[in-house]
C-alpha positions as CSV (number, residue, x, y, z in Angstrom):
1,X,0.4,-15.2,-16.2
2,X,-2.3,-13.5,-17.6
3,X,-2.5,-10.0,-19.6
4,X,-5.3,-6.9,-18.2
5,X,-7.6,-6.2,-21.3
6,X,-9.9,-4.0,-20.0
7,X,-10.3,-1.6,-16.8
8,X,-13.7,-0.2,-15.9
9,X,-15.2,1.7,-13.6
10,X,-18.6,1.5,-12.0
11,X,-20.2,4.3,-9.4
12,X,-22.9,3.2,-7.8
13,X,-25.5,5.8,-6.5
14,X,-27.4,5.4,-3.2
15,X,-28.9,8.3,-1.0
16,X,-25.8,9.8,0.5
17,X,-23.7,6.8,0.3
18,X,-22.4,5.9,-3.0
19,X,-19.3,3.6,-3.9
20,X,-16.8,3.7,-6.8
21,X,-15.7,0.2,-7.8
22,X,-12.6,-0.5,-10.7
23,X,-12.8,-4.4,-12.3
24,X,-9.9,-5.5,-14.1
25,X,-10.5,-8.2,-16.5
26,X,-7.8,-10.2,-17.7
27,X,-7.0,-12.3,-21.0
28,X,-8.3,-15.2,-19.4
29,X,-12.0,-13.4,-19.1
30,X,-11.6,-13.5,-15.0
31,X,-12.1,-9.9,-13.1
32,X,-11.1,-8.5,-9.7
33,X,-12.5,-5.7,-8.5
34,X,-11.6,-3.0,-6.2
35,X,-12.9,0.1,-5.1
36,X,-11.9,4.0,-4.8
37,X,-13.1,6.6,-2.4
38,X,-16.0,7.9,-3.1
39,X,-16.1,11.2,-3.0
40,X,-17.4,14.3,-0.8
41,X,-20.8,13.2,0.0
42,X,-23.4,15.3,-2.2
43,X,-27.5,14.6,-1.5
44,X,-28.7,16.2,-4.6
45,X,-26.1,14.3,-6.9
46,X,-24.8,11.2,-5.0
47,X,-22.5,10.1,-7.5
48,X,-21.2,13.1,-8.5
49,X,-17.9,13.3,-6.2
50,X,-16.5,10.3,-7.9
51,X,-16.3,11.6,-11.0
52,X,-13.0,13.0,-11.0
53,X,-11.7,9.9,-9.1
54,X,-12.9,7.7,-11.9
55,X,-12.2,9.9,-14.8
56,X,-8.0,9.6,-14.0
57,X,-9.0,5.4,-13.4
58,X,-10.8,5.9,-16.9
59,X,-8.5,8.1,-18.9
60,X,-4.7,8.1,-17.1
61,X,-4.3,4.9,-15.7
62,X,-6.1,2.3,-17.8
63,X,-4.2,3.5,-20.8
64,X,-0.7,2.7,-19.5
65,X,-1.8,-0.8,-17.8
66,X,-3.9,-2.3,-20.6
67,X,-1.6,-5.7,-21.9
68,X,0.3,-5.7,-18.9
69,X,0.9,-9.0,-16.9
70,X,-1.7,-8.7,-14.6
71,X,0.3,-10.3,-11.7
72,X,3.1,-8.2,-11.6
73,X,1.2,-5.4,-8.9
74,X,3.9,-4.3,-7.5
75,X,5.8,-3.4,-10.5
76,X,3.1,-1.8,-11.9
77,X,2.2,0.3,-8.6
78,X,5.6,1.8,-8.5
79,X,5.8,2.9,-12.3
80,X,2.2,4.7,-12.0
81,X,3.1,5.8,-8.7
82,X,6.7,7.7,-10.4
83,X,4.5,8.7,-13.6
84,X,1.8,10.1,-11.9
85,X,2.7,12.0,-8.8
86,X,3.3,14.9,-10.5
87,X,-0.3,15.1,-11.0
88,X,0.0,15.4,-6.9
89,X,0.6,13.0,-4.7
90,X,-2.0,13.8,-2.1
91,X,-6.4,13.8,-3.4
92,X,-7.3,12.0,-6.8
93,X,-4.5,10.6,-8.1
94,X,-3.6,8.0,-5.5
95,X,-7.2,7.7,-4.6
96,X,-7.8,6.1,-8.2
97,X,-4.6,4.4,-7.8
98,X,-6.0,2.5,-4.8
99,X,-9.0,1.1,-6.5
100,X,-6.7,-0.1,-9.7
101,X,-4.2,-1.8,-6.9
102,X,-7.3,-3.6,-4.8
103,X,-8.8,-5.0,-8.5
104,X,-5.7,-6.5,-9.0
105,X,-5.2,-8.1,-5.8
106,X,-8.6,-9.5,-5.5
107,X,-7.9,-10.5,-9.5
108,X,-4.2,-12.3,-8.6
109,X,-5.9,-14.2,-5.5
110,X,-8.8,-15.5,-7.9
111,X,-6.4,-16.5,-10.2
112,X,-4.2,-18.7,-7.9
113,X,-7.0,-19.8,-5.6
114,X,-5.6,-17.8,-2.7
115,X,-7.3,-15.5,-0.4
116,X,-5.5,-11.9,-0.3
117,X,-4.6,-12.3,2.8
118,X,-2.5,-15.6,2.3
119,X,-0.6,-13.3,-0.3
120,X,0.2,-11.0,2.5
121,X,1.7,-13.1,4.5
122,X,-0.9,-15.0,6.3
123,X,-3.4,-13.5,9.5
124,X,-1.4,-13.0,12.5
125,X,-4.5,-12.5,14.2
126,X,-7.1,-15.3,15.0
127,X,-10.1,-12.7,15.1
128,X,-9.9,-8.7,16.1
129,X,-12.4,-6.5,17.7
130,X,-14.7,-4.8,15.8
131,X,-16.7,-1.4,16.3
132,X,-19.3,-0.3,14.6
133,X,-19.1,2.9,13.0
134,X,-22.2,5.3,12.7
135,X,-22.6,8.0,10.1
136,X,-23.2,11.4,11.5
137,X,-27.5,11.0,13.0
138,X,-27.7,14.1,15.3
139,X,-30.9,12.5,16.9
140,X,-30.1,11.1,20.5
141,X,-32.6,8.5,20.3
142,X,-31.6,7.5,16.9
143,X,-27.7,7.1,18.2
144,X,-28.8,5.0,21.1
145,X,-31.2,2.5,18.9
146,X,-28.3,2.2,16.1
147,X,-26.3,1.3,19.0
148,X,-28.7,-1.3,20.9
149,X,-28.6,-2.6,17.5
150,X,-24.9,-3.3,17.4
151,X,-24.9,-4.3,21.2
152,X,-27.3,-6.7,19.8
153,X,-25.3,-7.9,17.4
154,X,-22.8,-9.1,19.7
155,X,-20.3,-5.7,19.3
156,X,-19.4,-3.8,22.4
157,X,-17.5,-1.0,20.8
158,X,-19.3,1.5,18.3
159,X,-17.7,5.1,16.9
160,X,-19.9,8.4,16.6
161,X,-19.8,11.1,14.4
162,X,-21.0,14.0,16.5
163,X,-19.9,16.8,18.0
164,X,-21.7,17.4,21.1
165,X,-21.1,15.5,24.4
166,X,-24.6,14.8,25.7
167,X,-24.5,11.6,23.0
168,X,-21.5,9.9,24.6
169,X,-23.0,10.9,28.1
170,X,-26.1,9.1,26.8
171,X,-24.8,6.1,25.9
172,X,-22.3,5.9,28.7
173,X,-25.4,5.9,31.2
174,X,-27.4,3.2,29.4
175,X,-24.9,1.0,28.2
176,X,-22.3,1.0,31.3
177,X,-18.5,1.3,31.4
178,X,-18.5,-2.0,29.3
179,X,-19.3,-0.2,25.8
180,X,-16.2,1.1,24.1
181,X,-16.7,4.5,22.3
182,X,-14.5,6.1,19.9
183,X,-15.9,9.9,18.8
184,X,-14.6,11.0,15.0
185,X,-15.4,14.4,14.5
186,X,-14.1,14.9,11.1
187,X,-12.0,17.8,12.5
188,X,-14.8,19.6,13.5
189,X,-13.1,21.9,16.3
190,X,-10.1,24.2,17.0
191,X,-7.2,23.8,18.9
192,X,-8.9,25.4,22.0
193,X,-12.3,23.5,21.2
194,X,-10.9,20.1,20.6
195,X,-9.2,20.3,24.0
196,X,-12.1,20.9,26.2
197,X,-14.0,18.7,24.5
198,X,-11.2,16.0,24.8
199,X,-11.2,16.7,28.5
200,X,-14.9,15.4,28.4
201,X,-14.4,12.6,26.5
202,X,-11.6,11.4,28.8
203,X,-13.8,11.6,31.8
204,X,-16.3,9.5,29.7
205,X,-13.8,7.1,29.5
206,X,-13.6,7.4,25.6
207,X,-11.3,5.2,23.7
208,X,-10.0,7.6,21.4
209,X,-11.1,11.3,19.4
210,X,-10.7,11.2,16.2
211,X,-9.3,13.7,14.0
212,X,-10.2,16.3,16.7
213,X,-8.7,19.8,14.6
214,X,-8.6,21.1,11.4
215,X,-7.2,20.7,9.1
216,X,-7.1,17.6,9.9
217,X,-3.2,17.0,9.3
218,X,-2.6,19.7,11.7
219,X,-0.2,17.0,14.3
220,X,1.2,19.7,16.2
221,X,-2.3,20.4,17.6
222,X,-3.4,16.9,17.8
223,X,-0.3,16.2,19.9
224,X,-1.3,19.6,22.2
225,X,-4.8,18.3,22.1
226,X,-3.9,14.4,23.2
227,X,-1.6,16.2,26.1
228,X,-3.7,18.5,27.6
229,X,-6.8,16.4,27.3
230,X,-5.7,13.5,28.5
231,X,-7.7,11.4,25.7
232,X,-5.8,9.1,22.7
233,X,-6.0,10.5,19.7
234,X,-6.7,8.4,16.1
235,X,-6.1,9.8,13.1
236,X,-4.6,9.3,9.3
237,X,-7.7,8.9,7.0
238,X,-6.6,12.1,5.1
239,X,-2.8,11.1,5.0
240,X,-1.4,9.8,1.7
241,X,2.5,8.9,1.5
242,X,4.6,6.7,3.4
243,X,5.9,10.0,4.1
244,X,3.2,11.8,5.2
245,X,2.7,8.8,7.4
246,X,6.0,9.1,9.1
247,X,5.4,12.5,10.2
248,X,2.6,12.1,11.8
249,X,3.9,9.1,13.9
250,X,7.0,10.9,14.4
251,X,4.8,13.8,15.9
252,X,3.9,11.0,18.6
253,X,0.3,12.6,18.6
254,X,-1.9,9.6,18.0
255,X,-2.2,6.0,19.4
256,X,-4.2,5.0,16.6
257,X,-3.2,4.8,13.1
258,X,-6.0,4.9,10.6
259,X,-4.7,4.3,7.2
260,X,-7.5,5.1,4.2
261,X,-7.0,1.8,1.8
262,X,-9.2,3.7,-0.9
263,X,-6.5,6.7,-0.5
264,X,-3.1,5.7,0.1
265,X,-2.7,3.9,-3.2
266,X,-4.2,0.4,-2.4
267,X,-2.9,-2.5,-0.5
268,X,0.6,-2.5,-2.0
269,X,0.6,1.0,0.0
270,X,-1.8,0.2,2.8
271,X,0.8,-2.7,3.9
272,X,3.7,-0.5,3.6
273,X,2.3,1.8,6.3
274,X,0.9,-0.8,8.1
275,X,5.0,-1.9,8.8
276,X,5.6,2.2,9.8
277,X,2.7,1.2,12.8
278,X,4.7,-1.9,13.8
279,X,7.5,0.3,13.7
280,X,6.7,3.0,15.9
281,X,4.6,0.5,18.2
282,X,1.6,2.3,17.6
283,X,-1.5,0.7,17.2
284,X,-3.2,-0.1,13.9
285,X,-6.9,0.4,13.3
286,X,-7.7,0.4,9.3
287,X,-10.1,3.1,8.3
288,X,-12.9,2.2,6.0
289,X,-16.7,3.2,5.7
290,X,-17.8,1.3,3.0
291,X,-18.9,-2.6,2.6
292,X,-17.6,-4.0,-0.2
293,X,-14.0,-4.1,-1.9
294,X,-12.7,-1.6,0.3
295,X,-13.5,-3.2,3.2
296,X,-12.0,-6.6,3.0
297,X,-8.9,-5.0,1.6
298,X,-8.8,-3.2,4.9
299,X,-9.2,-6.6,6.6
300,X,-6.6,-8.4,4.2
301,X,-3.9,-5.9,5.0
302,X,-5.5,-5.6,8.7
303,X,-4.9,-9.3,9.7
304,X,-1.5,-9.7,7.9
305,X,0.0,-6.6,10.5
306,X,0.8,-7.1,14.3
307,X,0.0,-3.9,15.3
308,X,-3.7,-3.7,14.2
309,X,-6.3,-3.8,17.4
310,X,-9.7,-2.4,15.7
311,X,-11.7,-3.1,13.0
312,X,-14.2,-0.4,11.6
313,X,-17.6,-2.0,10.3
314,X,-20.2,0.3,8.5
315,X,-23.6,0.7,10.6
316,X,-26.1,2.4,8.9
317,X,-30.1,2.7,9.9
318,X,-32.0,1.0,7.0
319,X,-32.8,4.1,5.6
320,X,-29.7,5.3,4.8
321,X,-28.4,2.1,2.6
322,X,-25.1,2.0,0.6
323,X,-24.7,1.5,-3.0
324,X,-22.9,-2.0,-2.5
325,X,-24.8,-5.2,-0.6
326,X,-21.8,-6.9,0.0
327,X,-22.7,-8.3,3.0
328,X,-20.5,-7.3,6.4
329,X,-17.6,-9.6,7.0
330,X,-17.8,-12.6,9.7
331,X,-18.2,-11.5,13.4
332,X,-18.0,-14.0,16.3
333,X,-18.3,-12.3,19.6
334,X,-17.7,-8.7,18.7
335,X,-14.6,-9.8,16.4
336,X,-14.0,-9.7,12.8
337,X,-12.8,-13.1,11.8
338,X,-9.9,-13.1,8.9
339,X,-11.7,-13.0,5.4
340,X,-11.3,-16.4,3.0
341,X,-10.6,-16.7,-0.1
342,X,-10.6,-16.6,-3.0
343,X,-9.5,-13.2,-3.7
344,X,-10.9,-10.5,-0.8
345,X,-13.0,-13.0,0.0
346,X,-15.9,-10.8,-0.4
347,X,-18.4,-13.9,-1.4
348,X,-18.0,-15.7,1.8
């Protein structure tokens, strides 16, 4: 097996939307590449929030992995997951963790001619829904045409990031019972809020509220929320551990789990929790806003778990592009077919 030689990272600006991407290179000369989170989104310096992220890729973690067998991820996860935490083990450290962890997937795949996925396991899933996920528009006309677009498209489910009602009552009248709609509100409300604005969603028929309090690991108030509401609850973008994980399933306050791949510390982490959903019979739904490497390491992990029932896929208007032009995985029907290899499988 091959050595890493060199570990990179590459922020990529675009107006509110940028990306962080890590390559690994190995002896042999061939690269994988993976991607971190990227950052609190700042207009006036786009890539500015990823700095941090990929100064601990650039200065912690590529010293200590540099003429290591590049196939032994697992091995090398755990070491720089026991070095490291002390640097915490919620926020930037795991977050540059996970885009190390993807490169080297995507890099082992190439280098036996195997999607990710096979490495996993294998799909257990044929295709999976998929809904497409706005970015926060606050124009009602501007919701409904980014979601004719994804009707369009052949997707019947979309998400919105707003916080007032009279956008799911809009699309509920013109699009009919038969449009699924999740609402992520980034933890917008309190406890009191959330509630009646739960209530609403439920008699909207709503598929789930996202992250309805803050802060957003509050699961004592999720779980108040989800009772006296009557709406499911998704949540676990801003978890980290497998810890952290089993609390908030053991707080039985969501029906969705929501795993972060670009902050749990990859997909050697991503498929650990993804086993804690199967485990607690609670439904898996990978969170991701990004095209690119971080996407089709949520499918990888997505497809080789039971439990998972919802894909996310980015929807932007044109205007508001993302750094990467990946192109959005397969759909057929409003599903997300299982990504090929080699690799992620991201040049399909």
């Amino acid at each position: 097996m091959s050595q890493i030689a060199a570990v990179r990272t590459t922020i990529l600006d675009a107006t509110l939307l940028s990306q962080a991407f890590v390559t690994v290179t190995d002896s042999e000369g061939r690269t994988g590449v993976g991607e971190t989170w990227w950052g609190i989104p700042n207009p006036e310096r786009p890539s500015a929030g990823a700095l941090p992220i990929a100064s601990v890729v650039d200065d912690l973690l590529a010293p200590r992995v540099i003429g290591r067998e590049a196939g032994d991820i697992g091995r090398l996860w755990f070491e720089l997951w026991d070095w490291g935490y002390r640097y915490a083990d919620q926020g930037i450290f795991p977050m540059a963790l996970s885009g190390l962890d993807i490169a080297l997937w995507d890099l082992l795949g190439k280098t036996l001619g195997a999607s990710v996925l096979q490495l996993l396991g294998g799909s257990r899933h044929d295709s999976v829904p998929a809904y497409a996920s706005l970015p926060p528009l606050r124009d009602p006309e501007l919701v409904v045409s980014e979601t004719q677009r994804a009707v369009d498209a052949g997707i019947a489910a979309v998400k919105l990031h707003e916080v007032t009602i009279d956008h799911v009552e809009r699309l509920r009248r013109r699009f009919g019972e038969e449009l699924a709609i999740m609402v992520d509100v980034n933890g917008h409300f309190d406890p009191i809020e959330a509630i009646a604005f739960g209530r609403q969603l439920a008699d909207l028929g709503a598929t789930w509220f996202e992250e309805p309090v803050r802060p957003m690991r509050d699961h004592r108030s999720m779980l108040r929320v989800k009772r006296e509401s009557g709406v499911d609850i998704a949540a676990g973008e801003n978890e980290y551990t497998l810890e952290d994980f089993e609390r908030l399933l053991q707080s039985e306050a969501i029906t969705y789990l929501q795993p972060e791949v670009t902050k749990v510390g990859g997909i050697t982490a991503a498929q650990r929790v993804a086993i804690l959903a199967e485990l607690h019979n609670v439904a898996l739904s990978p969170h991701n806003f990004r095209p690119g490497p971080s996407l089709y390491a949520s499918l990888a992990y997505g497809f080789a778990s039971s439990a998972t029932r919802w894909f996310e896929v980015p929807w932007v208007p044109d205007d508001r592009r993302f750094a990467s032009e990946t192109p959005l995985p397969q759909l057929e029907d409003g599903h997300v077919l299982p990504p090929q290899g080699p690799g992620l499988g991201m040049d399909r």
